[in-house]
BABAMI-770312 format. One record per residue (C-alpha): x, y, z; residue in one letter. Coordinates in steps of 0.25 Angstrom, whole numbers. Example, Ala and Ser with C-alpha at 12.3 -4.5 7.8 and 13.67 -1.06 7.14 Angstrom:
REM residues 2
+-------+-------+-------+---------+
:    xx :    yy :    zz : residuo :
+-------+-------+-------+---------+
:    49 :   -18 :    31 :       A :
:    55 :    -4 :    29 :       S :
+-------+-------+-------+---------+
REM end
This chain:
REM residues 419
+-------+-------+-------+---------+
:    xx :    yy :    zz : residuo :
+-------+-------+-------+---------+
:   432 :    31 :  -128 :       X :
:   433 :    44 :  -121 :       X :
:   439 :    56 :  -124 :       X :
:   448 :    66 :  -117 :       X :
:   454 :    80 :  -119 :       X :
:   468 :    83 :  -121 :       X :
:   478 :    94 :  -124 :       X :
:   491 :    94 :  -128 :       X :
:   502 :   105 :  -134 :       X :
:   507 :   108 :  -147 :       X :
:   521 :   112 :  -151 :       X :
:   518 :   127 :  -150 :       X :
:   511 :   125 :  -135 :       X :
:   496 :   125 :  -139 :       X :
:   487 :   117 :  -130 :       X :
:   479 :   106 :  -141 :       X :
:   467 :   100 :  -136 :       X :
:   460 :    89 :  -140 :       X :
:   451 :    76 :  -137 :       X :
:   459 :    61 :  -135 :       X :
:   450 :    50 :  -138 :       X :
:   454 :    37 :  -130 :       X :
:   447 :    23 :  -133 :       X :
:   444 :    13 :  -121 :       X :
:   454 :     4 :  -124 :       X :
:   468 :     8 :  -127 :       X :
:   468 :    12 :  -140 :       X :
:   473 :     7 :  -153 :       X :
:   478 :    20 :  -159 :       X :
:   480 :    34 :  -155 :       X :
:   476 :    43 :  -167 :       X :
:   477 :    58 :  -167 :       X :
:   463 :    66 :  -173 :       X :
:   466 :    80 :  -183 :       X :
:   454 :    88 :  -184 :       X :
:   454 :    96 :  -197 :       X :
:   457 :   111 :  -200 :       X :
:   451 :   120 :  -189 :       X :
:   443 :   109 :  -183 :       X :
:   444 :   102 :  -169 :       X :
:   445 :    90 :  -164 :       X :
:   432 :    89 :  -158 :       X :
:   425 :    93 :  -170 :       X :
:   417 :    80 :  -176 :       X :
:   425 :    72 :  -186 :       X :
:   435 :    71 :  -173 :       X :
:   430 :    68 :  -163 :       X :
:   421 :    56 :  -171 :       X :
:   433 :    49 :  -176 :       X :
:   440 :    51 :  -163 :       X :
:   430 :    44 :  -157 :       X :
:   428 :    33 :  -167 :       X :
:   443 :    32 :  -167 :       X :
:   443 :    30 :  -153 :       X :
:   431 :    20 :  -154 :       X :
:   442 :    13 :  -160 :       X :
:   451 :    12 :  -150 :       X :
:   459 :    25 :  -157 :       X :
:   464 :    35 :  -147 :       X :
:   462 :    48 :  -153 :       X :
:   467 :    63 :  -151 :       X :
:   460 :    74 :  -158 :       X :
:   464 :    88 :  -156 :       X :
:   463 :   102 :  -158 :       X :
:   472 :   109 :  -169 :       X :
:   480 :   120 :  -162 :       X :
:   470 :   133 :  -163 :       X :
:   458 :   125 :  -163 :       X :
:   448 :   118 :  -155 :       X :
:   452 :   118 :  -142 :       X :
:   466 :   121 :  -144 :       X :
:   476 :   132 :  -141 :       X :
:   481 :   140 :  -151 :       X :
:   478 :   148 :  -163 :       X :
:   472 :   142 :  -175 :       X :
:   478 :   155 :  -183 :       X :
:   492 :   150 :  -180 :       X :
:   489 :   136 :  -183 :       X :
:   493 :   129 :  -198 :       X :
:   496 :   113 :  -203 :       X :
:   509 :   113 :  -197 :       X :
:   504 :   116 :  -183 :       X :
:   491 :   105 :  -184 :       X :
:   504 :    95 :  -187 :       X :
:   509 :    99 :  -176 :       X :
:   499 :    98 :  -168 :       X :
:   496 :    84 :  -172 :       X :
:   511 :    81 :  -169 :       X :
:   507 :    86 :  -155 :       X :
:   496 :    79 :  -153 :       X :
:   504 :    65 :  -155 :       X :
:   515 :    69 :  -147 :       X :
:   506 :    72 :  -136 :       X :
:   500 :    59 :  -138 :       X :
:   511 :    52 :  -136 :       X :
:   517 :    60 :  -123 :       X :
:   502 :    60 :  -117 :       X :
:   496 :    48 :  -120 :       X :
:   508 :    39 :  -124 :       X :
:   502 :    35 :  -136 :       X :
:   506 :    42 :  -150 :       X :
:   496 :    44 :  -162 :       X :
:   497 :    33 :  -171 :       X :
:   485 :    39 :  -181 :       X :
:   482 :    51 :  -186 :       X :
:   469 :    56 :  -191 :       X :
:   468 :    69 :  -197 :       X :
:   455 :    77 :  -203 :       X :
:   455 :    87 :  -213 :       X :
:   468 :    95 :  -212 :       X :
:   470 :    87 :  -200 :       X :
:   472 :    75 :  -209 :       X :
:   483 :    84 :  -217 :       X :
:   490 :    86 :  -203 :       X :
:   490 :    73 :  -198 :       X :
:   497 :    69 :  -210 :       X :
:   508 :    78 :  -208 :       X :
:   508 :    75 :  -194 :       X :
:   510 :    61 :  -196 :       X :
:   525 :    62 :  -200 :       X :
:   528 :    69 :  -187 :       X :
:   520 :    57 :  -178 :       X :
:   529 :    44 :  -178 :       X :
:   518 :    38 :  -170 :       X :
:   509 :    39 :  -182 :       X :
:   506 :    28 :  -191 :       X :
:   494 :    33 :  -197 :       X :
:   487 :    46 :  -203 :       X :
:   471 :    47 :  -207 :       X :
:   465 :    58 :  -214 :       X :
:   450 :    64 :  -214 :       X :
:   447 :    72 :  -225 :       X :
:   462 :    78 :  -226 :       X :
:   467 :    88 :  -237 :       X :
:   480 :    84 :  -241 :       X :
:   486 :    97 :  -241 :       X :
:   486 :   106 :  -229 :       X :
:   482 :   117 :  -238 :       X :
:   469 :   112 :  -241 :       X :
:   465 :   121 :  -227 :       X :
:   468 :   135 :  -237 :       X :
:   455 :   128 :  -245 :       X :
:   447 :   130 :  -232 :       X :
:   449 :   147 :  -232 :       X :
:   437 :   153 :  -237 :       X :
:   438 :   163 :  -249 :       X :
:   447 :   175 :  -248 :       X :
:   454 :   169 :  -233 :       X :
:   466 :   165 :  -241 :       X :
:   468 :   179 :  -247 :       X :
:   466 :   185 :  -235 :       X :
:   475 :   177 :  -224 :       X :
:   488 :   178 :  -237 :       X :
:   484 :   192 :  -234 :       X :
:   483 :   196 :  -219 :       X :
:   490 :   183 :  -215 :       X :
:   477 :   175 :  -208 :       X :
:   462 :   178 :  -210 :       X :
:   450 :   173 :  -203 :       X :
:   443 :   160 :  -210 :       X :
:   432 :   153 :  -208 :       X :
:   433 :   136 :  -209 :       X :
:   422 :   127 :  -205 :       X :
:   414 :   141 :  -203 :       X :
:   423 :   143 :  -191 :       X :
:   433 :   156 :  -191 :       X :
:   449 :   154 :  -190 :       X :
:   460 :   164 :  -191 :       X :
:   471 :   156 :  -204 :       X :
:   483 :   163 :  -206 :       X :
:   492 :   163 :  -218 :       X :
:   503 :   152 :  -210 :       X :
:   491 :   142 :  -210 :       X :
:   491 :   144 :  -226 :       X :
:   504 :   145 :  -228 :       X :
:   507 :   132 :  -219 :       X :
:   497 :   122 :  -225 :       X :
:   504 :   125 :  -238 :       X :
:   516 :   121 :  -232 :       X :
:   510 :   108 :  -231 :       X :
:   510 :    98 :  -240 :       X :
:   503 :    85 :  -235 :       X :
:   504 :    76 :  -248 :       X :
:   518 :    77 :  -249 :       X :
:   521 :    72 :  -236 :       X :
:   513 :    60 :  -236 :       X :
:   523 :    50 :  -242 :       X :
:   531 :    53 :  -229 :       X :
:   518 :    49 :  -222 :       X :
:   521 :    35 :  -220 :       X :
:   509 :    31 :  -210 :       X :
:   496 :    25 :  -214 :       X :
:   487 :    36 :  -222 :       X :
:   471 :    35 :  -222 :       X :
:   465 :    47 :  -230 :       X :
:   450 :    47 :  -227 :       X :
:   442 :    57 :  -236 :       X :
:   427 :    61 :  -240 :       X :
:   424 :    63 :  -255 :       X :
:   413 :    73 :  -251 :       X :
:   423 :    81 :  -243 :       X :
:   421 :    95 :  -247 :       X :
:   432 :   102 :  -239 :       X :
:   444 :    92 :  -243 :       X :
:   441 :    84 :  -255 :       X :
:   445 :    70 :  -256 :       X :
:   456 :    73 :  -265 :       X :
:   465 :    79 :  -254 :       X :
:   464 :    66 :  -249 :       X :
:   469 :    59 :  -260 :       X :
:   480 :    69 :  -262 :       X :
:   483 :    63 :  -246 :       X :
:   481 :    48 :  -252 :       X :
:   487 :    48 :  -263 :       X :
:   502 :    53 :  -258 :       X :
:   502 :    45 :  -245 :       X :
:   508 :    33 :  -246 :       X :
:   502 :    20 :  -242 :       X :
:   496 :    15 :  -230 :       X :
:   485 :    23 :  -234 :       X :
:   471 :    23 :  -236 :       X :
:   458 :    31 :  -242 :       X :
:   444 :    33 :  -235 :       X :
:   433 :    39 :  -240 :       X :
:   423 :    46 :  -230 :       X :
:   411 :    46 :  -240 :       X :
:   402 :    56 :  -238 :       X :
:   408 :    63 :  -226 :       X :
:   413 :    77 :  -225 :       X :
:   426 :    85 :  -222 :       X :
:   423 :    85 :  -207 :       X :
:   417 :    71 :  -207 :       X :
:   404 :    78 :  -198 :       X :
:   396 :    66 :  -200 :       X :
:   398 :    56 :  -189 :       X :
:   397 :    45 :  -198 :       X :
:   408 :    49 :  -206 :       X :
:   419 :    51 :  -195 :       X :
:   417 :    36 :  -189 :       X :
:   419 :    32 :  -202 :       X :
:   432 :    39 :  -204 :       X :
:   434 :    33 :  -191 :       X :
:   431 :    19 :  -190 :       X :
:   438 :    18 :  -206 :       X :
:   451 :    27 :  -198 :       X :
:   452 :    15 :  -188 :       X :
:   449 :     3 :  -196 :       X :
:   462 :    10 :  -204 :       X :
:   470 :    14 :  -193 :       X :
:   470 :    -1 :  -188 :       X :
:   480 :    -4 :  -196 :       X :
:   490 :     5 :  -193 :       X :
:   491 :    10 :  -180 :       X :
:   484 :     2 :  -166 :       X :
:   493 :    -8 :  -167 :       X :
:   486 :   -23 :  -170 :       X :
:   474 :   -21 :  -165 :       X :
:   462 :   -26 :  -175 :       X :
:   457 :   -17 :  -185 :       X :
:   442 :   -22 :  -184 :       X :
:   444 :   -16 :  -168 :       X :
:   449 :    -1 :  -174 :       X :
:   439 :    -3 :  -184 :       X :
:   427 :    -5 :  -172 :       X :
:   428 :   -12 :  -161 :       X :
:   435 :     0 :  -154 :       X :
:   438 :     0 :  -139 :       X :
:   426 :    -5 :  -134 :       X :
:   428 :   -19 :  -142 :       X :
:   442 :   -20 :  -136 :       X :
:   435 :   -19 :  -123 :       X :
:   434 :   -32 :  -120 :       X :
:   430 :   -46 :  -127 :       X :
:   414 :   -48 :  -130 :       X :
:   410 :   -58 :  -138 :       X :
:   403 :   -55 :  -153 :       X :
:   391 :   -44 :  -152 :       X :
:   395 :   -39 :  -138 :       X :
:   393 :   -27 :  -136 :       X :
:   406 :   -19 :  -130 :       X :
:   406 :    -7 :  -122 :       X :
:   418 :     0 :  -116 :       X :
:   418 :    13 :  -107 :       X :
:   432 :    21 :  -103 :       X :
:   436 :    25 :   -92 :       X :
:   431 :    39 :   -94 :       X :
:   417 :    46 :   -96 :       X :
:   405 :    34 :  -101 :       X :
:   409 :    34 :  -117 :       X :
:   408 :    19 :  -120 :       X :
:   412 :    11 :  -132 :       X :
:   402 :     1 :  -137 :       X :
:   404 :    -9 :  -149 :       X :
:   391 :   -19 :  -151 :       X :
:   394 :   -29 :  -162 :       X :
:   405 :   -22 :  -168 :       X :
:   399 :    -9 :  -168 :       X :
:   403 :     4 :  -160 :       X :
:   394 :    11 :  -151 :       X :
:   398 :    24 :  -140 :       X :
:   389 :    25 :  -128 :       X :
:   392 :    36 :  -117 :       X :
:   384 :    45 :  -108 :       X :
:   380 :    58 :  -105 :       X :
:   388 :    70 :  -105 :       X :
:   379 :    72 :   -92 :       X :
:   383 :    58 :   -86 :       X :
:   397 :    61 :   -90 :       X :
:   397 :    55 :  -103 :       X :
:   402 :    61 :  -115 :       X :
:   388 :    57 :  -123 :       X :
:   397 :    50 :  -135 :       X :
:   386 :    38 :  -137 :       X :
:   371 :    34 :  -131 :       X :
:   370 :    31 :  -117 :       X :
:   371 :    15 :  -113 :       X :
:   354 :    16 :  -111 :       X :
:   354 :    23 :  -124 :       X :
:   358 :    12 :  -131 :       X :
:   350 :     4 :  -125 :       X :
:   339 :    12 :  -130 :       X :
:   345 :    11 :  -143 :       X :
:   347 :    -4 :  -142 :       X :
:   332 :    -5 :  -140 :       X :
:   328 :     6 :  -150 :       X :
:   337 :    -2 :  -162 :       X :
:   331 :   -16 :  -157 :       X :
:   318 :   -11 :  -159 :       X :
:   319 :    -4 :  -171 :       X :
:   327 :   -17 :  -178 :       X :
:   314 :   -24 :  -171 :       X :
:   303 :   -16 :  -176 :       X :
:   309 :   -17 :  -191 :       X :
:   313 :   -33 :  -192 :       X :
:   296 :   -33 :  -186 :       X :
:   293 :   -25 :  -196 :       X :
:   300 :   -32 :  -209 :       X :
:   296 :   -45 :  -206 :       X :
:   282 :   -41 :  -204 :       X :
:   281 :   -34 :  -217 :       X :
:   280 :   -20 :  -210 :       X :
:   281 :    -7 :  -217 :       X :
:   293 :    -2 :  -206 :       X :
:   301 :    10 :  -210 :       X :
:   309 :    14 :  -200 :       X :
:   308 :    10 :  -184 :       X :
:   312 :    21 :  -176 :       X :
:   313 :    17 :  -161 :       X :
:   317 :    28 :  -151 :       X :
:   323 :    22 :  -136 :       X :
:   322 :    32 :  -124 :       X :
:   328 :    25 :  -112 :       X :
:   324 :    31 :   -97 :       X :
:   321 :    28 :   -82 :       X :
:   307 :    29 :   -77 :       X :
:   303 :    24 :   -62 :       X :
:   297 :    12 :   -62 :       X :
:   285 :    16 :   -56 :       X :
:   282 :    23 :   -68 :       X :
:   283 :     9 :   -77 :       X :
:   269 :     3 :   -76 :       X :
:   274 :    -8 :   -83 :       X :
:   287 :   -10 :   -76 :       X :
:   287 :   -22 :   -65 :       X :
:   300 :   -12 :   -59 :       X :
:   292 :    -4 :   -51 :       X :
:   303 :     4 :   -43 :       X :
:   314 :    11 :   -47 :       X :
:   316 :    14 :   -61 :       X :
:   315 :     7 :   -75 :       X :
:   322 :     9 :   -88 :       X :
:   312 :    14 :   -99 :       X :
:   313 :    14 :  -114 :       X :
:   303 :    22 :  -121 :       X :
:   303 :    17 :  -135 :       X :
:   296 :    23 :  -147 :       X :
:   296 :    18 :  -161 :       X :
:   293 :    25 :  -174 :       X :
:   288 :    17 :  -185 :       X :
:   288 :    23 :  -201 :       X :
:   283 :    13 :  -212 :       X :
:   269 :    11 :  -217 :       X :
:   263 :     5 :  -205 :       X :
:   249 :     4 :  -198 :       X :
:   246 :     5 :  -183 :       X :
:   245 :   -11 :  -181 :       X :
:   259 :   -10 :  -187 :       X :
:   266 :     0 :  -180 :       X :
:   260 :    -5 :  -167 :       X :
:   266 :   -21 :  -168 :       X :
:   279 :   -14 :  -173 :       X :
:   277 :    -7 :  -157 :       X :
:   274 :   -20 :  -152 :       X :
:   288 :   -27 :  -161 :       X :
:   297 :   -16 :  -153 :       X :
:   293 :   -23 :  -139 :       X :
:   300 :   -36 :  -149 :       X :
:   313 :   -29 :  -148 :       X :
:   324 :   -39 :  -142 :       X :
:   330 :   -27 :  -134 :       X :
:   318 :   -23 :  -129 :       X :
:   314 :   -37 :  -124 :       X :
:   330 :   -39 :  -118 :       X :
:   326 :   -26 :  -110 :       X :
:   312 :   -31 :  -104 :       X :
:   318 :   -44 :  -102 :       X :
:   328 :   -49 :   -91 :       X :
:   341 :   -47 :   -94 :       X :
:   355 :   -56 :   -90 :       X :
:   369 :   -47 :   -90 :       X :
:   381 :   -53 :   -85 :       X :
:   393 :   -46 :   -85 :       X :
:   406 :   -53 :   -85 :       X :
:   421 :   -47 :   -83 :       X :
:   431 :   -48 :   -94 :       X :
:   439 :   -57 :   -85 :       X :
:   427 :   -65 :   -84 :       X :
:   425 :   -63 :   -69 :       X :
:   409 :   -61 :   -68 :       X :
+-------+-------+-------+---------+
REM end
């Protein structure tokens, strides 16, 4: 996966600016992000579906709103109408500049409401997906504090604050959401509908989205994000809306590709054939980002900003610090349970460097450099000393630790089988 800026402009001549998410491999789908009212697209919630998305071999654009982020324009002269249009932008752009036209939209908050309404004027798309989305475009006069109302009907705009954050809302933003009328139009959808929703939402409750349910017309489907909240700020949350987001979007846009790939393997698995338990790893063409899948499951490693990296995972040798850590704490509890030992948790702490290896007494390497793990183990549990010193001596035991004293074979074979 890597990431790159772009801009393009809207119908009135603002530059938009946002990030493109590209996957290794061609991808699948290209899907277009709306962030929600007054956000940006490189607040959290986007970029961590994008990039789950994307892991899933989903080309992804998410951009800032006209007025906001890095954007030009003025928020102040900004209403529903004109984030439509702007989505409507952002697909044409896609198709001129990248020759692929958006076959998914995904929308958040009010972004969700726009997406909808954008939908009828993208014939490339074939699918709309909600995050938290109010079914009315005037849920956003809910947002005004006490008294802002009064005042913009009065003066014609007024200053609020939203999020905690200061904006200038004039009286054609209030005037134009109530123009809009989101549930009435969904019948005239006619694209596959996925309406995800927290019931602990406390910003737009969960029965806007069943208002959005309940008058779309089928294909559509209802996800609960238990627990999360409006902004979905807990990292947890937002690759679950993205990883269910996929495994949904599978079945209608990315042509036949399987849905067990959109629902994990991700590029890196369609980077080449490995047998069962391989591990997979697949770097692009640009910066060190690296998509890892180990026995089905997902990993990112990366570098550095400092070595050019753009620091989205653990370094290569830090997951080899993490491989020996996680073996040895696995190691330290199956000891521990088949002796009968009070273990509560084994904490194992990894740090990988480089020493001379003069300075090894131990080392039979005595010029140059060797690699060094310094290893440290805490222990809770009832346990006396005798214990907790065999269970020092059991982490020597560890299977990666001996693969790393030991000697090691690697052959590498090309694809084409050429050695």
């Amino acid at each position: 996966m890597h990431r790159r800026d772009v801009e393009f402009h809207n119908d009135q001549g603002e530059l938009l600016r946002g990030d493109l998410y590209l996957p290794l491999e061609a991808p699948r789908a290209w899907v277009i992000f709306a962030h929600c009212f007054t956000c940006a697209a490189n607040w959290k919630a986007p970029v961590r579906i994008a990039r789950a998305l994307c892991r899933r071999n989903y080309a992804v654009l998410a951009f800032d709103f006209t007025g906001l982020g890095r954007s030009e324009g003025e928020f102040a002269e900004t209403n529903f109408t004109t984030n439509v249009g702007d989505l409507v932008a952002a697909a044409r752009w896609l198709e001129t500049a990248q020759g692929s036209a958006p076959a998914l939209l995904v929308g958040h908050s009010l972004g969700g409401a726009a997406a909808l309404a954008a939908a009828a004027d993208i014939d490339s798309v074939r699918a709309v997906a909600t995050i938290a989305a109010p079914s009315r475009a005037s849920h956003v006069a809910n947002l005004l504090e006490e008294g802002a109302r009064e005042e913009i009907e009065r003066t014609g705009e007024g200053r609020v604050r939203i999020g905690g954050r200061p904006f200038t809302i004039r009286k054609q933003l209030l005037e134009d959401i109530e123009r809009h009328d989101v549930p009435s139009n969904l019948g005239a959808l006619r694209r596959a509908l996925l309406v995800m929703h927290s019931p602990a939402d406390d910003v737009v409750s969960i029965d806007e989205a069943a208002e959005i349910f309940v008058h779309a017309l089928h294909p559509k489907s209802f996800v609960s994000l238990d627990g999360a909240d409006h902004l979905l700020s807990r990292e947890r949350d937002a690759e679950y809306a993205a990883s269910v987001l996929a495994a949904w979007a599978s079945r209608y846009v990315g042509g036949e590709t399987e849905a067990a790939e959109a629902a994990g393997a991700g590029g890196a698995a369609a980077a080449g054939g490995a047998g069962e338990g391989a591990a997979i790893a697949a770097t692009g063409a640009t910066g060190f980002a690296t998509e890892i899948v180990a026995a089905g499951h997902e990993l990112v490693a990366d570098e550095p900003v400092s070595l050019g990296g753009s620091d989205l995972g653990p370094t290569p040798y830090g997951l080899l610090s993490a491989a020996l850590a996680s073996c040895t704490s696995m190691t330290l509890q199956m000891y521990a349970r088949r002796k009968g030992l009070a273990l509560g948790t084994a904490r194992v702490s990894v740090r990988h460097s480089r020493i001379h290896a003069s300075d090894c007494a131990g080392c039979e390497t005595r010029e140059g450099k060797v690699d060094r793990f310094e290893r440290e183990l805490t222990l809770t549990g009832d346990l006396d000393e005798a214990a907790r010193q065999r269970l020092a001596e059991i982490a020597d035991r560890c299977p990666v630790h001996r693969t790393l004293q030991r000697e090691v074979l690697i052959e590498t074979v090309l694809a084409d089988g050429e050695r």
